[in-house]
C-alpha positions as CSV (number, residue, x, y, z in Angstrom):
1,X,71.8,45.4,99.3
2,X,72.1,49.4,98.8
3,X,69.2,51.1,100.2
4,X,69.0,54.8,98.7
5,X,67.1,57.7,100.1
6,X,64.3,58.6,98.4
7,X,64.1,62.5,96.6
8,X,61.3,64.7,95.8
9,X,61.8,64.3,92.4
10,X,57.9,64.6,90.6
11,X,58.1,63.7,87.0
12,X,58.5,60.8,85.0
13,X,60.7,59.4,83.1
14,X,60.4,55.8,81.8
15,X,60.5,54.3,78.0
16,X,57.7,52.8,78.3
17,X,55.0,54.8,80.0
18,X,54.5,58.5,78.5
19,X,52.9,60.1,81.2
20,X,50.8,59.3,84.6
21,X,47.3,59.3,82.4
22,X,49.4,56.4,80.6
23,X,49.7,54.1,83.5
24,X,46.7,54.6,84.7
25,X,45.1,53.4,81.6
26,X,47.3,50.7,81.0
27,X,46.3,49.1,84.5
28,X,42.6,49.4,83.8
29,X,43.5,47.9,80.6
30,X,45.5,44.7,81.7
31,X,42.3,44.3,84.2
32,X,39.6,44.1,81.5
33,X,42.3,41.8,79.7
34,X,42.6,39.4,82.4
35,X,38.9,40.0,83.1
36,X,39.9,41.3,86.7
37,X,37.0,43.2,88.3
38,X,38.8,43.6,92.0
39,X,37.0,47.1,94.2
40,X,40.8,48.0,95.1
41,X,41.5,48.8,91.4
42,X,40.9,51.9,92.2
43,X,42.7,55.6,90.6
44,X,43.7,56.3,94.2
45,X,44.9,53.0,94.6
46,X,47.0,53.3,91.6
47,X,48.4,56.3,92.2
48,X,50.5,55.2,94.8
49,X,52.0,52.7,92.3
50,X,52.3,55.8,90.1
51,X,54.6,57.3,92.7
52,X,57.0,54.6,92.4
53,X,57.3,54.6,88.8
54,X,58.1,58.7,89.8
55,X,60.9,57.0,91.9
56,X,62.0,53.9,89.9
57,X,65.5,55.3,89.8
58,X,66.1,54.7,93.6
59,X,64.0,51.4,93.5
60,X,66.8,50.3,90.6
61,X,69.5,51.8,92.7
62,X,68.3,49.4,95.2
63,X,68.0,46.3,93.4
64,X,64.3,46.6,94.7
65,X,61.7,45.8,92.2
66,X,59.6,49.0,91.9
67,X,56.1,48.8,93.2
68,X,54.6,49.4,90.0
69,X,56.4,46.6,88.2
70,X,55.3,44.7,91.2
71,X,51.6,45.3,90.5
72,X,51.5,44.9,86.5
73,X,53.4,41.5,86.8
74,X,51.0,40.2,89.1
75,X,48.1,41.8,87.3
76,X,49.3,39.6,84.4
77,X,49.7,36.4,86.3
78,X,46.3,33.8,85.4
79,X,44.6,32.8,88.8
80,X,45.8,36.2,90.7
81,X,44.0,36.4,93.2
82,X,45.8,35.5,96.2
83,X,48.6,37.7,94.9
84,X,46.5,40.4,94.2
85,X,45.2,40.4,97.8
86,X,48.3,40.3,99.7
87,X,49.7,43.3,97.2
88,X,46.1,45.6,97.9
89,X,47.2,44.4,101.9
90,X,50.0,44.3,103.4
91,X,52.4,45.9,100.3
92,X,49.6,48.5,99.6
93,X,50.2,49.4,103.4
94,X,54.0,49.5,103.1
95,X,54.1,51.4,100.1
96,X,51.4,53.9,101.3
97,X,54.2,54.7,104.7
98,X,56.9,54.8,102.2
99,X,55.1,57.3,100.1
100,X,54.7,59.5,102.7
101,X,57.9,59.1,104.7
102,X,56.4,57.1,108.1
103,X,59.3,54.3,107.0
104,X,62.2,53.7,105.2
105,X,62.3,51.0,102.2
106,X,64.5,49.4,104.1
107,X,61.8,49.0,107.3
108,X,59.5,47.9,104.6
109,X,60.0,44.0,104.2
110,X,56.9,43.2,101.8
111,X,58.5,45.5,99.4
112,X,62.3,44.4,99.7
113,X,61.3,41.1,99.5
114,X,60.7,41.9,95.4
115,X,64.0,41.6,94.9
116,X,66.1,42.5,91.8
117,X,65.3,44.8,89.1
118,X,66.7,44.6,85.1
119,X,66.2,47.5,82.9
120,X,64.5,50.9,83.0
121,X,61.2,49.2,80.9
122,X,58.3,47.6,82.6
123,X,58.7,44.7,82.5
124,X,61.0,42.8,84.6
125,X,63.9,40.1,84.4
126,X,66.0,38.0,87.0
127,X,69.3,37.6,85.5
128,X,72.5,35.7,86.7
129,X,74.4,39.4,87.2
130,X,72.2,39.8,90.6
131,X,72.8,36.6,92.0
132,X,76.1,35.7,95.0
133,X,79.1,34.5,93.8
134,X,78.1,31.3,95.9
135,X,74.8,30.5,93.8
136,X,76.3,31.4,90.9
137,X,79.2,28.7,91.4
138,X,76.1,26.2,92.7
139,X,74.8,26.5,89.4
140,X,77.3,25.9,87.6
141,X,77.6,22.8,89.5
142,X,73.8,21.8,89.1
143,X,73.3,22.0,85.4
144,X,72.3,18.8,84.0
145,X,72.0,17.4,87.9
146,X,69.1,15.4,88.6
147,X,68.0,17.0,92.1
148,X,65.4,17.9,94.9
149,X,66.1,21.9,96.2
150,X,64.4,24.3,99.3
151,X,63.5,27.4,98.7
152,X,63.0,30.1,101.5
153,X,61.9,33.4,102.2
154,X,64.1,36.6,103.4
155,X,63.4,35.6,107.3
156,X,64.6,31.9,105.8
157,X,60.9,30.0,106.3
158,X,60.5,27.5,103.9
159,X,58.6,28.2,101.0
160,X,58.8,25.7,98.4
161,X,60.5,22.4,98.0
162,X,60.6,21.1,94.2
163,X,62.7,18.4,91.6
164,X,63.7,18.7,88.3
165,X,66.0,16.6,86.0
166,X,68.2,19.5,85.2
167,X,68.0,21.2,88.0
168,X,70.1,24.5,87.5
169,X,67.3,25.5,85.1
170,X,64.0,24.6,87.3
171,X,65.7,26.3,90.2
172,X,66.6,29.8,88.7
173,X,62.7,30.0,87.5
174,X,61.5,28.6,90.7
175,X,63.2,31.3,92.8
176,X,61.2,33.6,90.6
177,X,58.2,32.3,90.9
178,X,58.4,32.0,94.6
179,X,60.4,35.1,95.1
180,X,63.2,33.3,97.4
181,X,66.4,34.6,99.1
182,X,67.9,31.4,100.2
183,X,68.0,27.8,99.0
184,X,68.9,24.1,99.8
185,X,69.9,21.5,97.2
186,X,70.0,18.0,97.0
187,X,71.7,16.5,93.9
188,X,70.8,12.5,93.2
189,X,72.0,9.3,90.9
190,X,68.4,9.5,89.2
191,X,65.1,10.7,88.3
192,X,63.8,8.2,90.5
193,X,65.2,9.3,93.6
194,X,64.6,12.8,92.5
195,X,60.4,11.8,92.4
196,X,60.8,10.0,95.4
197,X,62.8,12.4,98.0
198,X,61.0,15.4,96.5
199,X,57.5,13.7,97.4
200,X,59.0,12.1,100.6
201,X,60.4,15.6,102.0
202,X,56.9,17.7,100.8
203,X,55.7,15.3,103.1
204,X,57.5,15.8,105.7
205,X,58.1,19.2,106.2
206,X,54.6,20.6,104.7
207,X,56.1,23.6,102.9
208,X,53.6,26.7,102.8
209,X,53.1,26.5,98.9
210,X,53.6,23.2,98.0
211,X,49.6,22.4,99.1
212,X,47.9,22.3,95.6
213,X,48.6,18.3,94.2
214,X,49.7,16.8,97.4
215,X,47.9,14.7,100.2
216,X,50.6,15.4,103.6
217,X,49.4,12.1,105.1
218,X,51.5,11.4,108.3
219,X,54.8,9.3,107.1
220,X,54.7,5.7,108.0
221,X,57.8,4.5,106.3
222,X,61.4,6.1,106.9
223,X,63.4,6.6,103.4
224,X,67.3,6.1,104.1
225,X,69.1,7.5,101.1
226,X,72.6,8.5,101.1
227,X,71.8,12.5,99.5
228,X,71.9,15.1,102.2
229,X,71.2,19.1,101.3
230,X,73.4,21.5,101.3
231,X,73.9,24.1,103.5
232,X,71.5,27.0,103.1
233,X,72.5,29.6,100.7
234,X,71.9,33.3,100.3
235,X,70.5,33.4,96.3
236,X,71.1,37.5,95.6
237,X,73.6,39.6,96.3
238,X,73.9,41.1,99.7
């Protein structure tokens, strides 16, 4: 990853939004939508998003997801709201000290960690041209693979461990959805095994968003299986 300096460029210009009277409106509009009634939607709140839609050129640059993409994707999202308070929290704080140059976006982990950016419109794409020449070659080798995979985060803590019957397909739109830089994968003989080990190792190693659906009673049987993950892979490119 490229990290570019930041300019004092002040104006904007995006295909989408027309002016900064634009965004603003458009946020407060997405909120009513989604009937979000949040006391951080705020216009000073918002215009620190603004400012990196000022700047979306050295987000891009980057291959950082700018901070108001960030926002208006999650502001989209049905049952927000733990999203919604981590980016009014900790992001809000990062982007505030990037704004006014106490860090750099590289010291500014809650905001890398948005990784990947498509296109100068607003809304935003994960595409095989920003992945490692590694997981591209991995999925290759996954598609129609029956399989269990890990997901982790940029300091490699595991996230998210899922299964799917063609698992080159599940995996590229689970790394979105749990915003991943490195994964594990496991392919297997059958669906079966696939249910089983996904269940099994949930279990086990009590991932951070894997709660919602699953009882982690302590094991009291030992599966013995032949499968054994891969070695952990950087998703993106470096």
């Amino acid at each position: 990853m490229t990290i570019i300096n930041f300019n004092n460029e002040k104006t904007i210009n995006h295909e989408f939004f027309i002016n900064e009277r634009h965004f603003i409106n458009y946020c407060f509009k997405v909120c009513k939508t989604q009937g979000i009634n949040k006391p951080y939607i705020t216009i000073e709140n918002l215009t620190h998003f603004l400012w990196s839609l000022k700047h979306e050129t050295v987000f891009k640059r980057s291959n950082i997801k700018p901070s108001y993409a960030v926002l208006i994707s999650a502001l989209k999202k049905p049952d927000n709201n733990d999203e919604m308070d981590f980016i009014f929290d900790k992001y809000l704080k990062e982007l505030i000290n990037l704004r006014f140059g106490h860090s750099e976006l590289k010291e500014c982990p809650n905001i890398i960690k948005f990784e990947m950016y498509n296109g100068s419109g607003y809304d935003i794409t994960y595409g095989s041209w920003g992945y490692s020449k590694m997981m591209l070659k991995t999925l290759q080798q996954l598609q129609d693979k029956y399989g269990v995979y890990k997901l982790y985060d940029i300091d490699k803590k595991l996230l998210y461990i899922g299964k799917s019957y063609t698992l080159s397909n599940r995996l590229t739109a689970s790394i979105k959805e749990q915003h991943a830089f490195y994964c594990k994968t496991m392919i297997t003989d059958t669906q079966s095994d696939a249910n089983l080990l996904e269940i099994y190792y949930i279990s086990e190693e009590k991932p951070i968003n894997n709660d919602a659906g699953f009882t982690f009673d302590k094991l009291s049987v030992l599966v013995k299986h032949k499968y054994k993950f891969s070695p952990i892979l950087r998703i993106y490119k470096p």
